[in-house]
C-alpha positions in Angstrom: -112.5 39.2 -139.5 -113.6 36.3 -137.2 -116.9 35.2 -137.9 -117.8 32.8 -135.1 -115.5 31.6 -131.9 -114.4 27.8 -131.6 -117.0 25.8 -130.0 -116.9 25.5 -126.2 -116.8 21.6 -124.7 -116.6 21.1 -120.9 -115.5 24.6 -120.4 -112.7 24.2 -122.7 -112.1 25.5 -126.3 -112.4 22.7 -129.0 -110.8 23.2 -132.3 -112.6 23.1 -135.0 -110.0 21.1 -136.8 -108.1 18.4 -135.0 -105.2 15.7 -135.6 -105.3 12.4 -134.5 -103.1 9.4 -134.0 -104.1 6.0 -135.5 -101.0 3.7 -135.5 -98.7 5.1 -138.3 -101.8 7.7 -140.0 -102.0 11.0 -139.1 -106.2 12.0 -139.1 -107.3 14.9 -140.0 -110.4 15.0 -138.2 -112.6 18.3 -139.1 -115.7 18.6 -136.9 -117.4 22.2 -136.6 -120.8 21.3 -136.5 -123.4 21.5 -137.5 -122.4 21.8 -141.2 -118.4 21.8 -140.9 -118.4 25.3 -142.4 -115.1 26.7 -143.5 -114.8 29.9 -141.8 -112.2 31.7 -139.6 -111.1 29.3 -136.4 -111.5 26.3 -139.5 -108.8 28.6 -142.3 -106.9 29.6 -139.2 -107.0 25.8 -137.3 -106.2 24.7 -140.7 -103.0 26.9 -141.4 -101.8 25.8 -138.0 -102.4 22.1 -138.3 -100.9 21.8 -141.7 -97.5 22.9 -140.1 -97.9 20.3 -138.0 -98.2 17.7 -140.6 -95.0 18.9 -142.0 -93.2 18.2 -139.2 -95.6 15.0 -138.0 -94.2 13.6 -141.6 -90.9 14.5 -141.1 -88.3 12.0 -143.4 -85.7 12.2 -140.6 -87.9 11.6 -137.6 -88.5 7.4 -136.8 -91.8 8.1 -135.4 -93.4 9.9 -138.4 -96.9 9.8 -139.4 -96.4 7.4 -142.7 -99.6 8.4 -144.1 -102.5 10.7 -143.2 -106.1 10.5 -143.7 -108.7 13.4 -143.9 -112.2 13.0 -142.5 -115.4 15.0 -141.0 -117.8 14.0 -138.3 -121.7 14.6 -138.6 -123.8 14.1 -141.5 -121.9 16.1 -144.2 -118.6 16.4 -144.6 -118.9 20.1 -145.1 -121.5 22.5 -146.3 -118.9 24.7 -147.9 -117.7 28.3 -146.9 -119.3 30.5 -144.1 -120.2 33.3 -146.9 -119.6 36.0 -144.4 -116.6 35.4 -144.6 -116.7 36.6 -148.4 -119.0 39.3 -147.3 -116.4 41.1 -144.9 -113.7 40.8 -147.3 -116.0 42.1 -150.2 -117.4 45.0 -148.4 -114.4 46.2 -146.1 -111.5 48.3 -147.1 -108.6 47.0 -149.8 -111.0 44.2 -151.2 -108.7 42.9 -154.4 -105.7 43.0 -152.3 -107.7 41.3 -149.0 -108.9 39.1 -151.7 -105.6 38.0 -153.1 -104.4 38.0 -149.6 -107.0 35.1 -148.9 -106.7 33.2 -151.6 -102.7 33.0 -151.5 -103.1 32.0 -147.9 -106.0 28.9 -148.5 -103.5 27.7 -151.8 -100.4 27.5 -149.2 -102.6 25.0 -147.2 -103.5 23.5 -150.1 -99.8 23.3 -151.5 -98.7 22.1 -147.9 -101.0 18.9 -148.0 -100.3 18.2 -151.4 -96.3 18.4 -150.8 -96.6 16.0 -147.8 -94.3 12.9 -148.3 -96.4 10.7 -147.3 -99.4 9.5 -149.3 -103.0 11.6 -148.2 -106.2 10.3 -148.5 -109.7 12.1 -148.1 -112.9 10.3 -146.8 -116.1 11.8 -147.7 -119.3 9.9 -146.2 -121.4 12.9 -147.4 -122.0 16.2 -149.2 -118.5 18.0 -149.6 -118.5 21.5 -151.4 -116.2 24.2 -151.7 -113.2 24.7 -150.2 -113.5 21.2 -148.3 -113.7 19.5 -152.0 -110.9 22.0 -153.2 -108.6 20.5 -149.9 -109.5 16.9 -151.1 -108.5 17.5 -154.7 -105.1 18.3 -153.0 -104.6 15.0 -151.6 -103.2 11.8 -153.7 -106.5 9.7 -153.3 -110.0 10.8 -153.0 -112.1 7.9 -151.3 -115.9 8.6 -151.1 -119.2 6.7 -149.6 -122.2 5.9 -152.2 -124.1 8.9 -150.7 -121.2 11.5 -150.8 -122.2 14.2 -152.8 -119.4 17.4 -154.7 -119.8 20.3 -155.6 -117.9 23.8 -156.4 -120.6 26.4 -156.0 -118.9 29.4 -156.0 -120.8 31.0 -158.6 -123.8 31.8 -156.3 -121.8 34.4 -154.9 -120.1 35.3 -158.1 -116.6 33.9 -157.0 -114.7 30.6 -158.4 -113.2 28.3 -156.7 -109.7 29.9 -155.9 -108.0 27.1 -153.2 -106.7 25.7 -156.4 -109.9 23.3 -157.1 -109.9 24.2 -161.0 -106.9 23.1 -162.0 -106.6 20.1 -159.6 -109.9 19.3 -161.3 -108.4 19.8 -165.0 -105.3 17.6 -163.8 -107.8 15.0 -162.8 -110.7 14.7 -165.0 -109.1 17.2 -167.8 -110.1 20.8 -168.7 -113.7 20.2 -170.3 -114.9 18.1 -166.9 -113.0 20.3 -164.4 -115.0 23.9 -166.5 -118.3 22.1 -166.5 -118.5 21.6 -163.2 -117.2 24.7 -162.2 -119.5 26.6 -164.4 -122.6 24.6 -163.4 -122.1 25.2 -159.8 -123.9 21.7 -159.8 -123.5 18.9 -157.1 -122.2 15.4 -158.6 -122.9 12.2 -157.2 -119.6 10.0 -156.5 -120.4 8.1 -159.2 -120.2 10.5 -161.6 -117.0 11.5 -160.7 -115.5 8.4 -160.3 -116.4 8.1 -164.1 -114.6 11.2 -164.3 -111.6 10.3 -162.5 -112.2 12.9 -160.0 -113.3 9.9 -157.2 -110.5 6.5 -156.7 -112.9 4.8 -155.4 -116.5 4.3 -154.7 -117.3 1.9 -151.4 -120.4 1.3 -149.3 -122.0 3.8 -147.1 -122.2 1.3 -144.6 -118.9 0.4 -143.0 -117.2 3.6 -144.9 -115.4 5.7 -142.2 -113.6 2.2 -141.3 -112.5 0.9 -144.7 -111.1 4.6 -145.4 -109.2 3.9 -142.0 -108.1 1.1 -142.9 -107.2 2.0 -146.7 -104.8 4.6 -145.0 -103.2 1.7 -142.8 -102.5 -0.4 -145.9 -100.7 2.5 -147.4 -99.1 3.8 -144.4 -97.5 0.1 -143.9 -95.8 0.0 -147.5 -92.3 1.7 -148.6 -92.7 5.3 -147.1 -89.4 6.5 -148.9 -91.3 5.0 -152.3 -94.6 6.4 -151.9 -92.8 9.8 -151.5 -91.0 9.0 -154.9 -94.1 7.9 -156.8 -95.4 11.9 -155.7 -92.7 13.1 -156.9 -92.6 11.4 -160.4 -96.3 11.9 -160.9 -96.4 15.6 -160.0 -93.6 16.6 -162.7 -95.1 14.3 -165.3 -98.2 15.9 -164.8 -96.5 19.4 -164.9 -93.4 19.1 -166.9 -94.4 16.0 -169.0 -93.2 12.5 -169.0 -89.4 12.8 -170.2 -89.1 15.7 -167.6 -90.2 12.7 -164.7 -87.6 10.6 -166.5 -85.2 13.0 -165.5 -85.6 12.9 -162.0 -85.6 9.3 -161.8 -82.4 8.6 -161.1 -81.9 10.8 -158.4 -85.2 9.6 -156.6 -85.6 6.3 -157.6 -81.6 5.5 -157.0 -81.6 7.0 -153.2 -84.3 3.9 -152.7 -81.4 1.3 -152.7 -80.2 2.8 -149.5 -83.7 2.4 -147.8 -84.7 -0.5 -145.1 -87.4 -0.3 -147.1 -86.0 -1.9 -149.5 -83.4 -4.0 -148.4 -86.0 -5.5 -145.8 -88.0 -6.2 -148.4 -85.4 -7.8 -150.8 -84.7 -10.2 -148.0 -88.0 -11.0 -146.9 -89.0 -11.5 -150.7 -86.1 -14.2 -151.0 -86.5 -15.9 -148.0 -90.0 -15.7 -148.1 -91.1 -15.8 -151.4 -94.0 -14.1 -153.6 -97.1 -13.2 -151.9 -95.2 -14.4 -148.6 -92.5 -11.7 -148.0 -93.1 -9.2 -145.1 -91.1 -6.1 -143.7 -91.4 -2.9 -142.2 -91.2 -0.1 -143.7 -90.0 3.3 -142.8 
């Protein structure tokens, strides 16, 4: 079912998905030009490399990645799914079953991101459809230039959006928003969406892949063991309701009194003061 190799650099295989190391954020860097399709080597690099943030994020391990940052090289971020990709599944043998197959593979990637604990951010400088939106709807905060451009467009090829984009939408922007622009199969400016709730933030096209760098940095550098908490309580109030988060809170907001985190923070903010106190975190 492979529908093109990984590009050739030097002699060498280059995948079409990549991690990097910037201080304490773990980038995501995807890069499969000249449109960043999502098709075999990306699903496949994609399912590897999201192992590898499980284990890059690790709680136990000093050196983890504290917070990791998604983001494409070239003009767009991605012009969506190779569709033949689609078309093998849709014309070979055992389709629904190949089908289902598929999709529960793409919503374990998206599940593994969206586990991490560590906060995730996605930058998109440009046009971002399908499944690459669907994977940015999976991380906590979705960062996007003035010219970035979204879109689910499944519905040219009579599919939609199964990588769990729907109901990441519905949690965001609520189930009207997140059927609308499903239905439409129409590209929204990040305007509109940040209107919508869809998009944190808007910032200049000029200067954007660095202030989404350095966005990650400022989260990576505050109380790992927190931010991991804050996931937690937010994901089962969205779920389960509020009084179902207050249930937890206890046992995930109590385990932060043993952090550095905290203590170092405690006794920088005394000694220190407000707006003064300094520590690092864990």
């Amino acid at each position: 079912m492979a529908i093109s190799a990984p590009r050739r650099q030097g002699g060498g295989v280059t995948e079409p998905v990549r991690i990097e190391r910037d201080g304490d954020v773990a980038v995501v860097v995807l890069d499969n030009p000249p449109l960043n399709l999502f098709d075999a080597p990306v699903f496949d690099a994609l399912e590897r490399l999201a192992a590898e943030l499980v284990r890059l994020t690790d709680p136990a391990d000093d050196a983890r990645a504290r917070a990791v940052l998604v983001e494409a090289r070239g003009k767009v971020v991605s012009g969506g799914v190779d569709v033949t990709f689609f078309r093998d599944i849709a014309e070979g043998p055992e389709p629904t079953e190949r089908g289902a197959e598929l999709w529960r593979r793409l919503l374990r990637i998206a599940r593994t991101f969206e586990d991490l604990p560590v906060p995730t951010v996605f930058a998109a400088h440009g046009l971002t459809l399908t499944a690459a939106f669907e994977l940015a709807l999976a991380c906590d905060v979705l960062l996007a230039a003035e010219r970035a451009s979204f879109g689910l467009v499944e519905i040219v090829v009579g599919l939609t959006p199964s990588m769990g984009g729907p109901q990441r939408l519905a949690e965001r922007a609520g189930p009207a928003r997140a059927k609308e622009l499903v239905f439409t199969g129409e590209r929204y400016p990040a305007a509109v969406l940040e209107r919508w709730n869809v998009v944190n933030r808007v910032l200049p096209d000029d200067g954007f892949a660095e202030a989404a760098r350095e966005y990650a940095r400022r989260v990576a550098a505050g109380p790992t063991v927190a931010h991991a908490a804050t996931k937690t309580l937010v994901a089962t109030a969205v779920r389960q309701g509020a009084r179902a988060a207050d249930d937890v809170v206890p046992e995930v907001s109590g385990a932060l009194f043993a952090t550095e985190d905290l203590r170092g923070a405690v006794r920088s903010f005394l000694a220190e003061g407000p707006g003064k106190a300094t520590y690092s975190g864990r």
